[in-house]
N, C-alpha and C positions, 0 to 999 in steps of 0.2 A: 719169747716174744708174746703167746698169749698168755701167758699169768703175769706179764706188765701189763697187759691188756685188761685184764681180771685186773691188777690191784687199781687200773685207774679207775675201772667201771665203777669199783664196789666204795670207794672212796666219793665219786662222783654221784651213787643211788644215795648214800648216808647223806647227802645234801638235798636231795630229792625227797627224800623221804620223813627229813625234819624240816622241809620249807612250809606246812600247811602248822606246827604245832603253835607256832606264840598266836595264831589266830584263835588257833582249836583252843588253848589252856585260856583265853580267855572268854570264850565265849561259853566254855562247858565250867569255868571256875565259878568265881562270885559274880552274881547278875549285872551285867552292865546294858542288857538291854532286854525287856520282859514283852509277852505276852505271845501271839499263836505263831506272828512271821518270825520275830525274832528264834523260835521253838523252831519252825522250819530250816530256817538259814541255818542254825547250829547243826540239825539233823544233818542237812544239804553237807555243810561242812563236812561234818564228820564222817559223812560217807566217800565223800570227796578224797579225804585223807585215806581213808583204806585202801580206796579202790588206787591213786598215788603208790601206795604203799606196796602195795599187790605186783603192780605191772614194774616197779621198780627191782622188786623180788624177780620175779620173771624173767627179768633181762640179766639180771647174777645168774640166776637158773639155768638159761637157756647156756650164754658163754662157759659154766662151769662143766655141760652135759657136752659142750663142742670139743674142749680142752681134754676130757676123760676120751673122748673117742678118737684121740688122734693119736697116733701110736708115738712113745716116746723119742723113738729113732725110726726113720726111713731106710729100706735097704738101698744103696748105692745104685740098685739096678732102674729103683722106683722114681729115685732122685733123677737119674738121668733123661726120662721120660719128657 
């Protein structure tokens, strides 16, 4: 049950995590809008996108460290409980 949980997350960050790039490739590609704000906005972007990127990671991270720490079998006695 959690590594269908893990494959939907990690399936569901890869969208997360490519939602910021057709703005990003074009504002960091060939100039379509020049001078200091436009230099901001991209930076903004771009930092936007990391930090996206980061806490996206994170949430893999976190469900991956939940997954390793839960023992692969229960004892019967534990189940009961």
């Amino acid at each position: 049950m959690l590594e269908q949980t893990l494959a939907e997350v990690r399936a569901r960050v890869a969208i997360l995590e490519a939602a910021l790039d057709p703005a990003h490739a074009q504002f960091t590609g060939r100039p379509t809008w020049v001078g200091p704000t436009a230099r901001r906005f991209a930076e903004d972007l771009s930092a936007r996108r990391v930090r996206l990127r980061q806490a996206a990671q994170t949430l893999v991270s976190t469900l991956e460290e939940e997954i390793h720490s839960v023992p692969p079998k229960v004892p019967p006695s534990t189940a009961r409980r």
